[in-house]
C-alpha positions as CSV (number, residue, x, y, z in Angstrom):
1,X,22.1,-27.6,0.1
2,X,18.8,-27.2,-0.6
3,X,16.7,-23.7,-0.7
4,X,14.1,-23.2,1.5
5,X,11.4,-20.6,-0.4
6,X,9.2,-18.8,2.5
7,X,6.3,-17.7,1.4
8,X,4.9,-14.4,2.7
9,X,1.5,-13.8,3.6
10,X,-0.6,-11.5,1.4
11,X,-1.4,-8.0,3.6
12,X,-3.1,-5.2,2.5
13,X,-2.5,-2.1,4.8
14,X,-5.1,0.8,4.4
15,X,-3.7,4.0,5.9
16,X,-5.8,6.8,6.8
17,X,-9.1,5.1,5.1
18,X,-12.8,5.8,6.6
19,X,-15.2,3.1,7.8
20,X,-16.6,2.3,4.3
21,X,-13.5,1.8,2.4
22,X,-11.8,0.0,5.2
23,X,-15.2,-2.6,4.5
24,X,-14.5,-2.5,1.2
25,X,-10.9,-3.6,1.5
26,X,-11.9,-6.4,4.3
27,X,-14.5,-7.9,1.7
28,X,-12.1,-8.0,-1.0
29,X,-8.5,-9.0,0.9
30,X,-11.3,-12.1,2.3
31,X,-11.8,-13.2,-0.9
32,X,-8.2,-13.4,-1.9
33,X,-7.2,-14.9,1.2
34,X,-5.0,-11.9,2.4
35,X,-5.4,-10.2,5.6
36,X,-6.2,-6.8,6.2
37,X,-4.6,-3.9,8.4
38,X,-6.2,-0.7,8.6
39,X,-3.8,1.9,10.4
40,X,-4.1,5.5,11.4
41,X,-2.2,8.8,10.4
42,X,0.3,8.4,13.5
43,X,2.0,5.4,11.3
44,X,4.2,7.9,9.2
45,X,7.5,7.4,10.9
46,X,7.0,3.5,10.9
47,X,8.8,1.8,8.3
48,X,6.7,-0.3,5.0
49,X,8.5,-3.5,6.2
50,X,6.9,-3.1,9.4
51,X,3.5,-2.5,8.9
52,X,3.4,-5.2,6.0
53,X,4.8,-7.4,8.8
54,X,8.3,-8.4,7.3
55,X,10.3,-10.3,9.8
56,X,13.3,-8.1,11.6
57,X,11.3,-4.7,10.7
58,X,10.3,-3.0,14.2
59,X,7.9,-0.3,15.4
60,X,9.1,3.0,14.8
61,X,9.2,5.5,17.9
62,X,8.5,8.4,15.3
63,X,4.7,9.6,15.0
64,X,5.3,11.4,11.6
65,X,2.2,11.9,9.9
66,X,0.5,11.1,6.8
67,X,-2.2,12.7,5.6
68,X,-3.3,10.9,2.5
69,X,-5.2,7.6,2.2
70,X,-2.9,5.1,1.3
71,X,-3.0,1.3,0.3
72,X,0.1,-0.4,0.7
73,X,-0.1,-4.5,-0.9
74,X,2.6,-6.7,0.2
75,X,3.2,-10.6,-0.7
76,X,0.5,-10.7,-3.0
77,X,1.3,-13.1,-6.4
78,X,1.3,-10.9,-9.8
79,X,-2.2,-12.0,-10.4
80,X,-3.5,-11.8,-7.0
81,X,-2.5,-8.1,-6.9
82,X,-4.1,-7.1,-10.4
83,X,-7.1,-8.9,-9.2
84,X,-7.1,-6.9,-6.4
85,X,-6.7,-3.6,-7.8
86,X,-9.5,-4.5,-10.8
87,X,-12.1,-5.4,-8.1
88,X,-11.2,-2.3,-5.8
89,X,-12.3,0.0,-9.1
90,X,-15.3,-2.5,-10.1
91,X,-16.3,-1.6,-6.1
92,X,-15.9,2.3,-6.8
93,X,-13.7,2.3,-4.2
94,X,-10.8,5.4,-5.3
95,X,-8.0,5.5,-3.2
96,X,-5.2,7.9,-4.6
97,X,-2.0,6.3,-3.3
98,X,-1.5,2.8,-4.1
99,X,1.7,1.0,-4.0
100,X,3.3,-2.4,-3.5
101,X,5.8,-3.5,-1.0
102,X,9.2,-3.8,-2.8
103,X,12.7,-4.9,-1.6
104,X,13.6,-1.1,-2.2
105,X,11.0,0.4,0.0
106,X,10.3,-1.8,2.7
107,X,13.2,0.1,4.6
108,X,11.2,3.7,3.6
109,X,8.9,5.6,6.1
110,X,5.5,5.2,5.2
111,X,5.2,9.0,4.7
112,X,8.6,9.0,2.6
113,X,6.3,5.7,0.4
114,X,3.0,8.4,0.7
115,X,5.5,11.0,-0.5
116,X,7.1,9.4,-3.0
117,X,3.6,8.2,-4.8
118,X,2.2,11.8,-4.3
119,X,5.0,13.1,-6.3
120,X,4.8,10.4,-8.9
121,X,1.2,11.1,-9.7
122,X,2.1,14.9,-9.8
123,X,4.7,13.8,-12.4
124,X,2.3,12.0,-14.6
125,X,-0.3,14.7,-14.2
126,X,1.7,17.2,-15.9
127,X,3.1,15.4,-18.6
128,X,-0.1,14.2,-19.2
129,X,-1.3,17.9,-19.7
130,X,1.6,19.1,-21.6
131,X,0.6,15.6,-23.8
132,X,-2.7,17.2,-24.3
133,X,-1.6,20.6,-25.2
134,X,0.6,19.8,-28.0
């Protein structure tokens, strides 16, 4: 029997972003052949495998919301994705949440991901200032 290895197509999924950053993100998922889908606070109750369009993930009829700007990367090759994220910083372009589409979240809420990330950079942010005042 022989394996059959599918491979997924590169999305980045902006949630929440204004006109210029969603131009940003265009330009540079363009230039590393990945498509782009900017959605809107009403995604929350959707899960990540849907809006990174993973076969068998559907719509969500929950409207939770999500507040934060978030960029979600799905499919994109180790070296692709650090590309990505250099470029997005050479371009000045800050968006707090970032995360990439795992095998563990893609089942998540996209506010329960936005969640999650918020509470890991609160995390950080404090041992980083009990770090510095030692």
């Amino acid at each position: 029997m022989k394996s059959r290895i599918v491979k997924r197509t590169a999305r980045a999924v902006g949630v929440n972003m204004s006109s210029e950053k969603a131009a940003v993100l265009k330009k540079l998922a363009a230039e590393l052949g990945a498509e782009l889908v900017c959605l809107d606070e009403s995604c929350g109750g959707d899960t990540v495998g849907h809006v990174c369009g993973e076969a068998g993930c559907k719509k969500s009829a929950d409207t939770a919301m999500v507040s934060e700007e978030l960029l979600i990367l799905s499919g994109f090759e180790r070296d692709k994705l650090d590309s990505f994220i250099t470029k997005l910083r050479a371009e000045g372009c800050y968006i707090p949440l970032k995360a990439a589409a795992t095998r563990h979240n893609l089942s998540w809420t996209v506010k329960a991901l936005a969640e999650e990330i918020k509470s890991e950079h609160e995390a950080m942010k404090s041992y980083s200032r009990e770090r510095q005042a030692e």
